[in-house]
C-alpha positions in Angstrom: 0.0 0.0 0.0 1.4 3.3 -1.1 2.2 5.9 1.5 -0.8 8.3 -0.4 -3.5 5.3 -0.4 -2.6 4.9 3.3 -3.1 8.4 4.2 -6.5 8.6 2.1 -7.7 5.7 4.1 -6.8 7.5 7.6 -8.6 10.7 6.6 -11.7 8.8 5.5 -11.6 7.0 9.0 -10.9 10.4 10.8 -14.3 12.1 9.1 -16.4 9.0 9.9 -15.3 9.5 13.2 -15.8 13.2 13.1 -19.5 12.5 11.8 -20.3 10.2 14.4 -19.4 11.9 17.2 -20.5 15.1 16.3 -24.2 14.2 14.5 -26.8 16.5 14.8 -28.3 14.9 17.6 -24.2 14.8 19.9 -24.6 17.8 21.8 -27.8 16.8 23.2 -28.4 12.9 24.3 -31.2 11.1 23.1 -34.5 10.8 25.0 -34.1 7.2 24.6 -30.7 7.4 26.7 -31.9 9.6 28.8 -34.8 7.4 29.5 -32.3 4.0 29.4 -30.0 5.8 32.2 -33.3 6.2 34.3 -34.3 2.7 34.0 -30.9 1.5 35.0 -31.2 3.6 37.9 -34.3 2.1 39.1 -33.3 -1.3 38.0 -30.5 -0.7 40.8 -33.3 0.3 43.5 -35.2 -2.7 43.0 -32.7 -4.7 43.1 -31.6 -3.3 46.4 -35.1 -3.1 47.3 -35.0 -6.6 46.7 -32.5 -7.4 49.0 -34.0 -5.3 51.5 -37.5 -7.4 51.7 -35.7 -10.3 52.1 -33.9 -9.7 54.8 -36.9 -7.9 56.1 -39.2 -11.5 55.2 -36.5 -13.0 57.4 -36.8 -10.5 60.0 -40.7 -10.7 60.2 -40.4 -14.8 60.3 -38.0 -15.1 63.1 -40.3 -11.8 65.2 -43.1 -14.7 64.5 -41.7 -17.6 65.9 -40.6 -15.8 68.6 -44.1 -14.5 69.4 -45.4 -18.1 68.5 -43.2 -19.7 70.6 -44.0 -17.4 73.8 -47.6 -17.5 73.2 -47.9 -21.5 73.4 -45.5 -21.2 77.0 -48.1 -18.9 78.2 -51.1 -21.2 76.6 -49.7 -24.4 79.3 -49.1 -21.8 81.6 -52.5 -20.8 81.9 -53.9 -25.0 81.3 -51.6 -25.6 84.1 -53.0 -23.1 86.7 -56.4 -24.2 85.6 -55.7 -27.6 86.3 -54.6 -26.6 89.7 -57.5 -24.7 90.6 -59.7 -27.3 90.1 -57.5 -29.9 92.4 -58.0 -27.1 94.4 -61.2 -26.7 94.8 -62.0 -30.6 94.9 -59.7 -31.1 97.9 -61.1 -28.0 99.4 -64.6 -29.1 99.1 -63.9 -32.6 100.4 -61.7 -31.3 103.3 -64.8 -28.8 104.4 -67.7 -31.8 103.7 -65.3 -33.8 106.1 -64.8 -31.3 108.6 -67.8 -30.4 108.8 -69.0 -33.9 109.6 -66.7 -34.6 112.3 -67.6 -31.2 114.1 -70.5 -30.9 113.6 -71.7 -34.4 115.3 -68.8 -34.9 117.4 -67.0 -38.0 118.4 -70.2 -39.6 119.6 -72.6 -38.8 117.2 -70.4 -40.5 114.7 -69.6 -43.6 116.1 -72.3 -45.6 113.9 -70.9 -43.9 110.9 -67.7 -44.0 111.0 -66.9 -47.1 109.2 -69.6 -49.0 110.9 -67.4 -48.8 114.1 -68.7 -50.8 117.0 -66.7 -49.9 120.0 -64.5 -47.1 120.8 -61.3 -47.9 119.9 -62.7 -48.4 116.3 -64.2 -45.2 116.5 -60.8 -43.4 118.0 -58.9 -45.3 115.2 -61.4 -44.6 112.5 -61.4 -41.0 113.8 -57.7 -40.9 114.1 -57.5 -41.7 110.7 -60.2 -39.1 109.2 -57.9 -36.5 111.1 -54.9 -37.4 109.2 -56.2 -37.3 105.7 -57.5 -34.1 106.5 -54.0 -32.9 107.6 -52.8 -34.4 104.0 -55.5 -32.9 102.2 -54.9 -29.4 104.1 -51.3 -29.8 103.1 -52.1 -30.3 99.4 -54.2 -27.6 99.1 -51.4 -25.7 100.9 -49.1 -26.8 98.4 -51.2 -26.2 95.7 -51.8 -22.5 96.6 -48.3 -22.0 96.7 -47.3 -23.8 93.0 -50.4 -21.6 91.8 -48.3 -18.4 93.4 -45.4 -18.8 91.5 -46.6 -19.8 88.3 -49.1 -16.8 88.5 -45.6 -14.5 88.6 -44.7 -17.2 85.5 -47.8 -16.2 83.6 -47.3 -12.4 84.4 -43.7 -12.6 83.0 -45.2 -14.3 79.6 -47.5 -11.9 79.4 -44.8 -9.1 79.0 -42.8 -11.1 77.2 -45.7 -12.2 74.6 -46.4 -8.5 74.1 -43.1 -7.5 73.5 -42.9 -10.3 70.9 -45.9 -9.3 69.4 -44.8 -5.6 69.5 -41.7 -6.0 67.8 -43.7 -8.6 65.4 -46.0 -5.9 64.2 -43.0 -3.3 63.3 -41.0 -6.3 61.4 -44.6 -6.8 59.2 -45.0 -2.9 58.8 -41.5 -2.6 57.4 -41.8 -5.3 55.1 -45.1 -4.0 53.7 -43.6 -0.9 53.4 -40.6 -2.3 51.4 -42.8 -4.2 49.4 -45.0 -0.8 48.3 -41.8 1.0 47.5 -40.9 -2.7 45.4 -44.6 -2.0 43.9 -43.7 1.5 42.7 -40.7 1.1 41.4 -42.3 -1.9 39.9 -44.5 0.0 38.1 -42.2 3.0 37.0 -39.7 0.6 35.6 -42.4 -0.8 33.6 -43.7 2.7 32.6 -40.1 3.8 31.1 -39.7 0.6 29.8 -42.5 1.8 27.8 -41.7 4.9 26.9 -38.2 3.6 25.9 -39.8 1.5 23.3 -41.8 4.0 21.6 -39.0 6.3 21.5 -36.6 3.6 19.6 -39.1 3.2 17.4 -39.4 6.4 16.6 -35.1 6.9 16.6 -35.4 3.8 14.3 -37.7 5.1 11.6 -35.7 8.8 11.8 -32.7 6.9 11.1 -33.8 4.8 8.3 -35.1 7.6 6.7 -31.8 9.3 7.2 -29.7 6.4 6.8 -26.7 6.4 4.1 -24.5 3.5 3.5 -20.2 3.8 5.2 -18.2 4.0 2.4 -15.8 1.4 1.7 -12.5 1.6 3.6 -10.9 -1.4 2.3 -9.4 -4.0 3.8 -7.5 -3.3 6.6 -3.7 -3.2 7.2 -4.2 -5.3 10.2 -4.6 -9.1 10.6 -8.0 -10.2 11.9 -8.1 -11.9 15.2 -10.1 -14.8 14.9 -8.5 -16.5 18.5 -10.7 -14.4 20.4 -14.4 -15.6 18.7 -13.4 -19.2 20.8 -12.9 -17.3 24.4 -15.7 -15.3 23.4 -17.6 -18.2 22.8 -17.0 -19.7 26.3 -19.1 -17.0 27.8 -22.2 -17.8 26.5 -24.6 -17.8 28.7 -23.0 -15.3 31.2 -25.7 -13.1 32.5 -25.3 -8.8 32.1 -24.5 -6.9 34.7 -24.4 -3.4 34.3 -20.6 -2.0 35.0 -19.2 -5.7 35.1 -16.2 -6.8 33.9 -16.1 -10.4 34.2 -15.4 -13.0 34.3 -18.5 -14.4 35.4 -20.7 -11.1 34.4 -20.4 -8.5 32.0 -21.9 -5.4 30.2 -21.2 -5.2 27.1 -17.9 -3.2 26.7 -16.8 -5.0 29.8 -17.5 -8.4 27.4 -15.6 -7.4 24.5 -12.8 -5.5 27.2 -12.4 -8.6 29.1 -12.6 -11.2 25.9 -9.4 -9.1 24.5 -7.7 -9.0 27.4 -7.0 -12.7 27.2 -5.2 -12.7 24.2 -3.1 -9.3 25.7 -4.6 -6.6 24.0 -5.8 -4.1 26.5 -9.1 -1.9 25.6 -11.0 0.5 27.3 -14.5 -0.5 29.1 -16.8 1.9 27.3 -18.2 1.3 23.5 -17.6 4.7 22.8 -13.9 4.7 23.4 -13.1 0.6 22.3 -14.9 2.4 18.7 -11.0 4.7 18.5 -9.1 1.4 19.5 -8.0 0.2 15.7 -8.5 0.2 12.0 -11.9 0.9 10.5 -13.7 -1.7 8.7 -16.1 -1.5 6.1 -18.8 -4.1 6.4 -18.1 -6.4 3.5 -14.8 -6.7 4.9 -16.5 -7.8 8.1 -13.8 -10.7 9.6 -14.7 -13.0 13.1 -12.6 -10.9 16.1 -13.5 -7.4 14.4 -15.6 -5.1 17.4 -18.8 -4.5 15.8 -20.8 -1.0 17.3 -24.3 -0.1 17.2 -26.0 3.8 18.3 -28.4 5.8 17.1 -27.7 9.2 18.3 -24.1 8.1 19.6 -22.6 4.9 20.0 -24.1 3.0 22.9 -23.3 -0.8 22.0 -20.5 -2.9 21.1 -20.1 -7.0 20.1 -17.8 -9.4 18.5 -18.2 -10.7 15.0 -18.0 -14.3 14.7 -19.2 -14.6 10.9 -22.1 -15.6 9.0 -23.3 -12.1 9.7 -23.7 -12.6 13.0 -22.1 -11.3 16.4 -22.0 -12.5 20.1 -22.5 -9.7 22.7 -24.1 -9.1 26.1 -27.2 -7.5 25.6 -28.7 -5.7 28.3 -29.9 -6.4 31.9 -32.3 -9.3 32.3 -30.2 -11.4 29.0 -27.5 -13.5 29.1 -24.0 -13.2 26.6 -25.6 -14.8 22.9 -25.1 -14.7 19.6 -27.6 -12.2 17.7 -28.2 -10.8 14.1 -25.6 -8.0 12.6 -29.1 -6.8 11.1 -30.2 -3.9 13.1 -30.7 -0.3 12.0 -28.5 1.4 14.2 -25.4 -0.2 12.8 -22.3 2.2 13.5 -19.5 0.6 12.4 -16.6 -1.7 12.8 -13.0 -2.0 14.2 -10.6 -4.0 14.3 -8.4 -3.9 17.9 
């Protein structure tokens, strides 16, 4: 190549690159990429927000087990001390029924009835014997009164302690709600400028194909394709996007094609805009598998890898994995080769 061919071919590349950077529509950024950088922004709140209601769910299920947990300790609690109020009031009853009987007709009056005793030394035993189960019974009920004392002061402290579970129950539930209304909204506004991103790329794509005029042809370049990185490439299919990422588990897409080069030692910038000044122009007939493909409409905004057949693997956006897509698309830019 002659030293005036050469030079022809570098000032063609400089005024394509003049013409794309400078457009009509440069100084002011699209309403689609205005729209794009709000929807990334609430794409990062929800998936914060995200975060945030789980650990909130979490929250809100261990404040309910808690409460659960005191409330059934207070439930036997309260069986219990029911239980002992009615052995209570049986022994009591019985005690007073046999009291009564023994004072109220005396030693003598009782000596037929008491175990159909016949002479007195029945009676004194049978008597003797009435006396001491009333002395157990007394001490029962004794005993009873005092197990019923302490785990009254048992059901007082699981009161407390059940309202304070309940208490701190109801503020985990009203912070989770309230996480999951901000979710809601954000939800919804996300869906709205998803929207209104839409119509306006449809719009940016019929402006531009009305506008549209083929590259001219820039030849084939000077440098030698690099068809080694289509294979590492290749390996990341499937990767998920990640906005800002940079591999090698993740990407965006400049951090795809940033990272993809970096492995065979060629170092590029992460940003489409600025990989677009990293090497030779090339026209799209001389299209070969390595070359950085870019896409825009306004300005530049999107950058693969052309791995021939007229086709190119990139990540695409949030929500898509790294995949192998059509180089048909009307916001075509251009093509480089690192």
């Amino acid at each position: 190549m002659t030293f005036r061919s050469y030079r022809k071919r570098a000032l063609i590349a400089l005024l394509i690159a003049i013409a794309t950077a400078t457009g009509p529509m440069s100084a002011i950024a699209a309403p689609a990429d205005s729209k794009r950088a709000q929807a990334e922004a609430v794409r990062a709140q929800i998936a914060e927000l995200d975060d945030k209601i789980e650990m909130a769910s979490e929250d809100y299920n261990d404040a309910q087990i808690a409460y659960q947990a005191v409330t059934v300790k207070l439930a036997k609690t309260e069986r219990r001390l029911a239980d002992l109020s009615t052995r209570q009031k049986s022994l009591e009853k019985r005690l007073s029924v046999r009291a009564g009987e023994m004072y109220r007709k005396g030693p003598l009056g009782t000596l037929d009835l008491l175990f159909g005793a016949t002479t007195f030394e029945e009676f004194v035993t049978a008597w003797d014997l009435l006396k001491s189960m009333n002395e157990q019974d007394a001490g029962a009920v004794a005993a009873i009164k005092t197990t019923k004392a302490e785990m009254a002061k048992t059901r007082a402290e699981l009161k407390r302690q059940q309202a304070e579970a309940k208490k701190h129950r109801d503020v985990m539930l009203a912070r989770k709600r309230s996480i999951e209304q901000q979710l809601a909204e954000r939800k919804r506004r996300l869906a709205g400028l998803e929207d209104e991103i839409e119509r306006l790329e449809a719009e940016e794509r019929e402006r531009e194909r009305r506008a549209w005029t083929p590259p001219p042809d820039l030849g084939d370049p000077v440098r030698a394709p690099r068809g080694s990185v289509v294979q590492i490439a290749m390996s990341k299919l499937g990767a998920p996007y990640r906005w800002g990422a940079g591999g090698p588990d993740a990407f965006d897409c400049s951090g795809f094609t940033m990272w993809v080069y970096a492995q065979v030692g060629v170092s590029l910038p992460h940003s489409s805009r600025a990989q677009y000044g990293c090497g030779e122009r090339v026209s799209r007939a001389n299209l070969r598998p390595g070359d950085l493909v870019f896409f825009g409409r306004s300005r530049i905004h999107h950058v693969g890898i052309y791995v021939g057949g007229n086709r190119y693997i990139h990540a695409p956006h949030t929500g898509d994995v790294v995949r192998i897509s059509s180089l048909d698309r009307a916001d075509y830019v251009g093509a480089c080769r690192p």
